[in-house]
C-alpha positions as CSV (number, residue, x, y, z in Angstrom):
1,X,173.5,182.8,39.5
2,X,171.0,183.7,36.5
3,X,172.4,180.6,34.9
4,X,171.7,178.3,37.5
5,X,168.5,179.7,37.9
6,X,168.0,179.1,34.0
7,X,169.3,175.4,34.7
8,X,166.9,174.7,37.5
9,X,164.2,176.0,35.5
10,X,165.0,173.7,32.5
11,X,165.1,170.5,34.5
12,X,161.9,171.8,36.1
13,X,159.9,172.5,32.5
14,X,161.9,168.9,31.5
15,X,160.3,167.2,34.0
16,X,156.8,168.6,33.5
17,X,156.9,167.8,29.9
18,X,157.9,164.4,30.1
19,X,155.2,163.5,33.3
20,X,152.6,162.3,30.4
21,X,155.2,159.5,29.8
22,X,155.3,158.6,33.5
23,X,151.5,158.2,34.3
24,X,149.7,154.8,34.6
25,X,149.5,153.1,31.4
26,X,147.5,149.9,30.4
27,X,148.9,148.8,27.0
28,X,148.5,145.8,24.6
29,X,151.8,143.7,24.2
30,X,153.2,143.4,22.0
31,X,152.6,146.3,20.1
32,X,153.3,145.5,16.5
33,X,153.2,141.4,16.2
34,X,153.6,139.9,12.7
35,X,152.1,136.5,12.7
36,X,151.1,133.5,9.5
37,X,147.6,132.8,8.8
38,X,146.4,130.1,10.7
39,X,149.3,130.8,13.9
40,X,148.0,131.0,17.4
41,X,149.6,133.7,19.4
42,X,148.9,135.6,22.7
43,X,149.0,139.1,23.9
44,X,149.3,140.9,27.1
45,X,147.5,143.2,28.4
46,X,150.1,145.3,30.5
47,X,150.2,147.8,33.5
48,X,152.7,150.3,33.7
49,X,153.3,153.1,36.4
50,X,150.6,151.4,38.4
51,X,149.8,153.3,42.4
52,X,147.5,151.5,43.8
53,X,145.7,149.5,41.6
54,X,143.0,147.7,43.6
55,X,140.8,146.7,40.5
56,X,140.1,146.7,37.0
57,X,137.3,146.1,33.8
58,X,137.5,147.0,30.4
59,X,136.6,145.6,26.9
60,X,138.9,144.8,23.8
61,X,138.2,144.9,20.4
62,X,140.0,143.6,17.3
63,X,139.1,143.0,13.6
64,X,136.5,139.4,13.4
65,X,137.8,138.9,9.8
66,X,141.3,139.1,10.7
67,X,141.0,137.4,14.3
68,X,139.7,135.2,16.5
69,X,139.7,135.3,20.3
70,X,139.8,131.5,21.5
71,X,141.0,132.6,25.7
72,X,141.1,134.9,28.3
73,X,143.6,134.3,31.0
74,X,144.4,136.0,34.6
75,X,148.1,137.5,34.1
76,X,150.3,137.7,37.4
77,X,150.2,141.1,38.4
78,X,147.3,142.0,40.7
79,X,147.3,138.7,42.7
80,X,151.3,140.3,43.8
81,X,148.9,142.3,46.5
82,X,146.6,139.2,47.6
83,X,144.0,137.0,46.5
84,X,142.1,138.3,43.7
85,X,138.7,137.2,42.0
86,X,138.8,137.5,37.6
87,X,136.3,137.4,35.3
88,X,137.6,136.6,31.9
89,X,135.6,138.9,29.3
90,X,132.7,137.4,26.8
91,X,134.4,136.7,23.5
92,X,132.3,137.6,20.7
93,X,134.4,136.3,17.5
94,X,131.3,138.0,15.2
95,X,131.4,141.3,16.9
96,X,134.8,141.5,17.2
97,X,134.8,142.1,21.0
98,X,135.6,141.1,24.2
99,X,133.4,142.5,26.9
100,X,134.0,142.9,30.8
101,X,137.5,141.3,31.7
102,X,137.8,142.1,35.4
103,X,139.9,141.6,38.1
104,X,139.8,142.9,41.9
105,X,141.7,142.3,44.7
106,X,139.7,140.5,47.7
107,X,139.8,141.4,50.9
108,X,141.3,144.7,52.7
109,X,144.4,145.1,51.5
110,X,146.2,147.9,49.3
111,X,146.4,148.2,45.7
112,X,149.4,146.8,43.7
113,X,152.1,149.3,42.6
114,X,154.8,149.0,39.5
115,X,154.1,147.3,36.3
116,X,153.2,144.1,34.8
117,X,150.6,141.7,33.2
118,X,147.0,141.9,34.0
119,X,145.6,139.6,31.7
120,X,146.5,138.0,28.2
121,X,144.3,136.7,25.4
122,X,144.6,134.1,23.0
123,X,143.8,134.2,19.2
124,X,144.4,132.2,16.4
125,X,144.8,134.6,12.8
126,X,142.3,133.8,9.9
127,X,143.1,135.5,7.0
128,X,145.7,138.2,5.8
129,X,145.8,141.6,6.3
130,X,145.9,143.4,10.4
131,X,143.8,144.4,13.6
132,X,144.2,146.9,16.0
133,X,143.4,145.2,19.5
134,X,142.2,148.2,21.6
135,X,141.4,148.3,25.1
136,X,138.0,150.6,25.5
137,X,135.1,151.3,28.2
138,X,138.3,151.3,31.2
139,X,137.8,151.6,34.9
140,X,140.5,151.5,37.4
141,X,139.9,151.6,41.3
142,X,142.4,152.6,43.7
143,X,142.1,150.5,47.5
144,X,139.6,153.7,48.6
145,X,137.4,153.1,45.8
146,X,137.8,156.2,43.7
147,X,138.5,155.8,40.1
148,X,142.3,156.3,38.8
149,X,143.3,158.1,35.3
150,X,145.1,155.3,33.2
151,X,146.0,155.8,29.5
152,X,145.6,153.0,27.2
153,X,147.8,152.2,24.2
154,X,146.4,149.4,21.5
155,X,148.9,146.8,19.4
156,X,148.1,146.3,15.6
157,X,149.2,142.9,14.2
158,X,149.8,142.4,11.1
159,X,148.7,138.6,9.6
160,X,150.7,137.8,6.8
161,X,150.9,134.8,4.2
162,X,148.3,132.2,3.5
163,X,147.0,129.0,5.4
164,X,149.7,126.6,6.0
165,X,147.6,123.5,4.3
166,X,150.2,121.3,2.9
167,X,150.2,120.8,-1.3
168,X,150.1,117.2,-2.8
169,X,153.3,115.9,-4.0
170,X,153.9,114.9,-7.3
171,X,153.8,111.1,-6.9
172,X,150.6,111.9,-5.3
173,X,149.4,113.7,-7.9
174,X,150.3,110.8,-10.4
175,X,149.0,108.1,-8.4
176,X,145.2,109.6,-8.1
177,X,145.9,110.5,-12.2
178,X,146.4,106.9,-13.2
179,X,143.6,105.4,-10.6
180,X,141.1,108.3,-11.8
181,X,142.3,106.5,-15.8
182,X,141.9,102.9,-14.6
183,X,138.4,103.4,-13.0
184,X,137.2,105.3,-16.0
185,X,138.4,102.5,-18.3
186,X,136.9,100.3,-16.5
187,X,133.3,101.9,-16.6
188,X,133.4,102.8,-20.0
189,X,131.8,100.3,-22.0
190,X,134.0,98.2,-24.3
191,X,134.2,99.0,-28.1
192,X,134.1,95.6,-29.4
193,X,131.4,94.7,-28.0
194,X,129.4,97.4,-30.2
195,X,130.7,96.9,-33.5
């Protein structure tokens, strides 16, 4: 009996240890992306363990030097419980920020529950090296109103390698060489006519 008691208790302790993992989570998607100088890519903003999720806003922010936000687009998730009105955020490429990205259902109905994409952002990478995008300044509303307790995770991508611009070829090279010779010849005054 004592060691069913002990087994009981386990799962119990288990199960309180791991309930961190299982609360709402709004995370940036992917979480590690390599990508080339010069690449445009897109990440999702995702909801995970969602009850009730009648509305959100928060701000992102990312590395200017490294970045640059070019779009903000509704993602699929909320509008699963009805009609929904977004505000894509204010991209500040100087700051490094984008401010107020909101979305709210419309109309009486419940909040959505589950997981998946609330909004995604489009950026093109400038130069090498990486950015944490982080979400920050978070409010989520359940359908009565009240505020709900979401965790946020960021994504850091790494930019790697140099600007794709394409190098002259060789015959390219030669050809401006010898037209470069045969202009200068040409404007250079003749050395007979010196002497």
């Amino acid at each position: 009996m004592r060691t069913r008691q002990l087994s009981i208790t386990t799962v119990l302790w288990l199960l309180a240890a791991c309930t961190p993992l299982l609360a709402d989570t709004i995370s940036v998607q992917p979480v590690a992306p390599t990508v080339t100088v010069g690449q445009t890519f897109t990440l999702s903003v995702e909801m995970s363990g969602a009850t009730d999720l009648y509305g959100f806003q928060f701000d992102l922010g990312f590395n200017p030097t490294v970045l640059m936000a070019t779009s903000v687009t509704e993602g699929a998730f909320l509008g699963t419980g009805g009609p929904t009105i977004f505000v894509p955020g204010t991209i500040d490429n100087v700051g490094g920020s984008i401010t107020a990205n909101a979305d709210i259902l419309n109309g009486a109905v419940s909040g959505v529950n589950g997981s998946g994409d609330l909004l995604d952002v489009t950026f093109q990478a400038l130069s090498g090296g990486s950015s944490s995008v982080q979400i920050f300044n978070l409010f989520a509303l359940n359908s009565f109103g009240q505020g709900l307790t979401v965790n946020t995770a960021s994504s850091t991508v790494t930019v790697s390698g140099v600007s794709s611009v394409p190098e002259p070829g060789t015959d390219l090279l030669l050809t401006a060489g010898v037209l470069g010779l045969l202009a200068f010849l040409r404007l250079r005054p003749s050395q007979s006519a010196s002497a």
